[in-house]
C-alpha positions in Angstrom: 82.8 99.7 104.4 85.0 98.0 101.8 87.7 100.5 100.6 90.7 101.1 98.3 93.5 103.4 98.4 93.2 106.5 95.8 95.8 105.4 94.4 94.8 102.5 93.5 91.9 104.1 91.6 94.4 106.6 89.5 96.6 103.9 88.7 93.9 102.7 87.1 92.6 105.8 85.4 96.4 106.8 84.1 96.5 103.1 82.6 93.4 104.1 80.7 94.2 107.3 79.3 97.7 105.7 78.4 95.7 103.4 76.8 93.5 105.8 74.7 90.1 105.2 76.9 88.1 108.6 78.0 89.6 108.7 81.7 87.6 111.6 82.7 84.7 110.0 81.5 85.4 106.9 83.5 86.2 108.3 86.7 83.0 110.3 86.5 80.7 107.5 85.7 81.6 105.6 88.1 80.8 108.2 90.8 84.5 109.0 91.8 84.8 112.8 92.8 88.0 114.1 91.3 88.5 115.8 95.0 89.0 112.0 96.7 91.5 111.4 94.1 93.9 114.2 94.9 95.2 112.6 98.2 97.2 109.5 98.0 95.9 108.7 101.4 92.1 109.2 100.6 90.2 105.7 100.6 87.7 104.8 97.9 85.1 103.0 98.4 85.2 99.7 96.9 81.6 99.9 94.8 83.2 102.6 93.0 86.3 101.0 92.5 84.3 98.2 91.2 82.2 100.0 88.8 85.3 101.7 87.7 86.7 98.4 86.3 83.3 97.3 85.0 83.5 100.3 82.8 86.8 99.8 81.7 86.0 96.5 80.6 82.9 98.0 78.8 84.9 100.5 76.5 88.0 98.9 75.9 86.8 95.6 75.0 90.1 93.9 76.5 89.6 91.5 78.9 93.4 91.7 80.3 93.1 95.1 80.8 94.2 94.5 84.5 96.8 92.3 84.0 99.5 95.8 82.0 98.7 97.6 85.5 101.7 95.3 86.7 104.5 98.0 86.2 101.7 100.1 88.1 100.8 98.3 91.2 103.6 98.1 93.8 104.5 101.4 92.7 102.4 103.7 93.4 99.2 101.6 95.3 100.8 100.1 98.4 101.9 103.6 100.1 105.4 103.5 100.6 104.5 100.0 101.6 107.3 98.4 99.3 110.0 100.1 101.3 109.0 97.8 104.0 109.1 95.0 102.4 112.3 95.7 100.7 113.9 95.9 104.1 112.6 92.8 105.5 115.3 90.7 106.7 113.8 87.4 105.0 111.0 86.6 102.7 109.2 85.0 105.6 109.2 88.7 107.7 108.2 90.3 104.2 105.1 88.4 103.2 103.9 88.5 106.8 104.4 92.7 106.5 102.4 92.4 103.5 99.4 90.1 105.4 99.2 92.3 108.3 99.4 95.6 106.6 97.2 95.0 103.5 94.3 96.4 105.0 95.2 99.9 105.9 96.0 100.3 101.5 92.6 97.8 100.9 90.8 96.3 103.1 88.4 94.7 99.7 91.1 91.2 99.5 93.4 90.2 102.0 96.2 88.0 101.8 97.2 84.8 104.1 100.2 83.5 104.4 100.3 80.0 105.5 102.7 76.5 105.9 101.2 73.4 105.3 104.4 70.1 105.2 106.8 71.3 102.9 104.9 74.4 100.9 104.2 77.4 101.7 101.6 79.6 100.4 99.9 82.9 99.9 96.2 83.0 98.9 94.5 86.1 98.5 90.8 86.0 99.8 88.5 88.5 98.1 86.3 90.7 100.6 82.9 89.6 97.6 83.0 86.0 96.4 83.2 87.3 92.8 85.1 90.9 92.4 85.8 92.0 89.2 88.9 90.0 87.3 90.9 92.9 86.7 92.2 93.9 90.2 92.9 90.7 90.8 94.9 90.2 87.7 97.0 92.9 88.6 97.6 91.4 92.3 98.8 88.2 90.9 101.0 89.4 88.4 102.3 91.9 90.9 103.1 89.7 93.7 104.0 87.1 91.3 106.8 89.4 89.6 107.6 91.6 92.4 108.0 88.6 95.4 111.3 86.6 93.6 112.5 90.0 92.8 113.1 90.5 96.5 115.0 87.4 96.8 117.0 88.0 93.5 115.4 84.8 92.0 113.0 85.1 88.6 109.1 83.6 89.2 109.6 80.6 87.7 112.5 79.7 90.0 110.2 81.0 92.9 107.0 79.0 92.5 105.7 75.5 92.1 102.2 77.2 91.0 100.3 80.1 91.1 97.1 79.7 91.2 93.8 81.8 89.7 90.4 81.8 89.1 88.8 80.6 85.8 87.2 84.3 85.6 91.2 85.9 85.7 93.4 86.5 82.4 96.5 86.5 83.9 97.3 82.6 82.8 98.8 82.9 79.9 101.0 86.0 81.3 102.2 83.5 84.0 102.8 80.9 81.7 105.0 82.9 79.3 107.5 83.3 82.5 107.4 79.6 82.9 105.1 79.5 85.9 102.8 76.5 86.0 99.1 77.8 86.4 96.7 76.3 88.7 93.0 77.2 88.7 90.5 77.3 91.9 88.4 79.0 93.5 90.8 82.1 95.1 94.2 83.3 93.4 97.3 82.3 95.6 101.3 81.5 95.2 102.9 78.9 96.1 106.4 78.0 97.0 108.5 75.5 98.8 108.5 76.4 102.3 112.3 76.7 102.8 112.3 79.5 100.4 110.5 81.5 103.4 114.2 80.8 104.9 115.3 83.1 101.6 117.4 87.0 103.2 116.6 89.5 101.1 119.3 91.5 99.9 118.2 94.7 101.0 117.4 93.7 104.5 117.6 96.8 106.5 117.2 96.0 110.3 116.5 99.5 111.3 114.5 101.0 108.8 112.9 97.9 108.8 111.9 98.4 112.5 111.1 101.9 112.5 108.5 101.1 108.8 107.4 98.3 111.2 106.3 100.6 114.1 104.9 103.5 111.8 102.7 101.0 110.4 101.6 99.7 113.0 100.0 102.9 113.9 99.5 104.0 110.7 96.3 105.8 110.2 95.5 107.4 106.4 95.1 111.1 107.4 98.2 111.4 109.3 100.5 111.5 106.6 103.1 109.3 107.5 104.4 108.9 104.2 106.7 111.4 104.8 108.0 109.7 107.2 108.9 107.1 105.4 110.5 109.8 102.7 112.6 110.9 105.3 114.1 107.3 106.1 114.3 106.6 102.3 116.2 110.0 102.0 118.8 109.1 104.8 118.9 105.4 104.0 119.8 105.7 99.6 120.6 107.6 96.9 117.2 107.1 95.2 116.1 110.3 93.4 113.9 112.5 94.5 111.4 111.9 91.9 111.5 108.5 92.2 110.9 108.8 96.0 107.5 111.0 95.3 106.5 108.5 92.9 106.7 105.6 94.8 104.9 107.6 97.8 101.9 108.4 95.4 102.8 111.8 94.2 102.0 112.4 90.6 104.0 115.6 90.3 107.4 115.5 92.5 106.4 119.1 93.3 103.5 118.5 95.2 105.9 115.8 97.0 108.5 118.6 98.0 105.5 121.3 98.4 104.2 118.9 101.6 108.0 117.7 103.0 108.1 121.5 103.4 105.1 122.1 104.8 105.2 119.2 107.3 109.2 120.0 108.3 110.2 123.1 107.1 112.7 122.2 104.6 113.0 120.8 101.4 113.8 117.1 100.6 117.2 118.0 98.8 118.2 119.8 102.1 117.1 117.3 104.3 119.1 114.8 102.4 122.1 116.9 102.6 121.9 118.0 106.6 121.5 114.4 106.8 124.7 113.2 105.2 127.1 116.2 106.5 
């Protein structure tokens, strides 16, 4: 079964009702339960996920709705996922994280990186040969904005091309960062291939290892995003809230109601028996 993370889903349901659309309306017609929604680590099947963008697309008219769910995406849909790419010590070890441990956030597109003379590229290979523009909108401008981040570098700086889909929106929003658009049959990035070579100026060797080996094993009911809270807490200063929210949390609460539960103390005091 073809599946996406819940988060995913109310990423796209809290664009909507920031947008003025009936949220509640849309998550019910398109068969999503408002239980499977209340996890960050609940999977959603795909069909729904599917029909939830048709719908969007149906009431608000606007065929780049998915392309304002950048500021969204990385955020909140990949998991604590971006934490380990942050910590990658290159932007050749980070894309590869991202390849190998798409599937356990969405297994409905996958992404390879590959090398071919001197490029270098990332194409994104959707699970149905014609999903629904939107989500992959939002991957492109994702990736494209959050990649040269990593390295310090601006998109345009990053990329010879990006390329999309005639079906996608996301061209002109490329295009206004100075990014040359290419169009063909799957979406894709690519970049000289000596920028793999790029360190990333948050490389973390050991968090990076330990996010590496939780991963590996990762499995969506075990709740290993706390895990990965308690590395953030020791590694930063990154506010609480902001730690829940890029976990998945909607209400930090509920974040520091479960790092209770699971190890018997609050964040703020693990973060403070941690530096003492």
């Amino acid at each position: 079964m073809y599946y996406a993370s819940s988060a995913f889903a109310r990423t796209i349901l809290s664009h909507a009702a920031h947008s003025g659309l009936p949220a509640e309306h849309l998550r019910q017609h398109a068969g999503i339960s408002a239980g499977l929604l209340a996890d960050p680590r609940q999977r959603v099947p795909a069909l729904l996920v599917e029909r939830l963008w048709a719908e969007c697309e149906r009431i608000s008219n606007e065929p780049a709705f998915g392309c304002e769910l950048v500021n969204g995406m990385a955020t909140h849909c990949l998991q604590g996922m971006n934490i380990l790419l942050d910590s990658a010590p290159s932007l050749d070890a980070s894309l590869r994280c991202f390849s190998q441990y798409l599937p356990e956030v969405t297994n409905y597109v996958s992404a390879d990186l590959a090398v071919a003379g001197p490029r270098a590229s990332l194409t994104l290979r959707p699970a149905q040969s014609e999903p629904h523009h939107f989500g992959l909108d939002a991957a492109v401008l994702t990736l494209a904005r959050n990649v040269p981040r990593r390295v310090g570098m601006t998109p345009a700086a990053l990329f010879e091309r990006v390329v999309v889909t005639r079906q996608q929106q996301c061209g002109r929003f490329l295009e206004e960062w100075g990014v040359p658009v290419h169009y063909a049959e799957r979406p894709g990035l690519v970049l000289a291939r000596e920028a793999l070579d790029l360190p990333l100026p948050g490389a973390n060797p050991f968090l990076h290892q330990s996010l590496s080996l939780q991963w590996l094993g990762r499995a969506p009911e075990t709740g290993d995003g706390l895990q990965l809270a308690r590395h953030w807490l020791k590694a930063g200063d990154q506010p609480i809230e902001r730690i829940a929210e890029r976990l998945g949390y909607r209400q930090p609460s509920n974040f520091i109601r479960a790092f209770r539960k699971r190890f018997g103390i609050t964040p703020k005091q693990f973060r403070l028996s941690s530096h003492a």
